[in-house]
C-alpha positions, 0 to 999 in steps of 0.5 A: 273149731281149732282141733288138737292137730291144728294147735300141735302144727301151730307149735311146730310153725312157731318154733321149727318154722313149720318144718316136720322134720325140725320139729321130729328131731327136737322130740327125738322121734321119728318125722312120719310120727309127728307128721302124724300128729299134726294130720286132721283127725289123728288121736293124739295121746296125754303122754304126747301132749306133755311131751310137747308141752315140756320140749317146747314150753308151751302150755299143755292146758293150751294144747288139749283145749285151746284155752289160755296162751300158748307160751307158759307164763304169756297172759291171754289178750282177755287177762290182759284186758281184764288187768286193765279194766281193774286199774281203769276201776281203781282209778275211778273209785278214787276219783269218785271218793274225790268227787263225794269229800268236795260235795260234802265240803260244798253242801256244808257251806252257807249260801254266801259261802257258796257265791263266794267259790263260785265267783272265786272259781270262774 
């Protein structure tokens, strides 16, 4: 399980390359405080986590759960799946509303009808 910590140094990685003392600096703190943060196990307050959150954009949701993404805005992996699993959906549904006008055209035609398109169609 990803801890608090671990998503706090996952920032820190992405926007100052890993270096406490560049992220300490963008938080206005002191670096033994955010090196603080990012240690295992070390209780991290909500006023922190907002802090963070809005310095860097990152999603405070992301950061106290690990849910979601963490750029504001970014759509998971599963959100993007999801969005295309309804368009697949969509397309489906017109193809099968397609498939029962023709089969209702095909069963309205007499038998000769029928031999007719079926010579015509091969």
């Amino acid at each position: 399980m990803v801890t608090i910590n671990e998503r706090i140094r996952e920032v820190r990685a992405y926007f100052c390359k890993g270096k406490n003392k560049i992220f300490a600096e963008h938080l206005n703190k002191q670096p033994n405080t955010t090196s603080n943060w990012c240690r295992d196990g070390y209780s991290v307050g909500n006023g922190v986590i907002q802090e963070i959150a809005d310095t860097f954009g990152v999603s405070s949701d992301w950061l106290l759960t690990g849910r979601g993404s963490m750029l504001e805005g970014e759509k998971t992996q599963d959100e993007e799946s999801g969005n295309e699993l309804a368009r697949m959906l969509k397309i489906i549904e017109s193809q099968q509303e397609t498939i029962d006008r023709l089969t209702r055209v095909v069963e309205g035609l007499t038998v000769g009808e029928k031999k007719e398109e079926a010579a015509r169609i091969a």
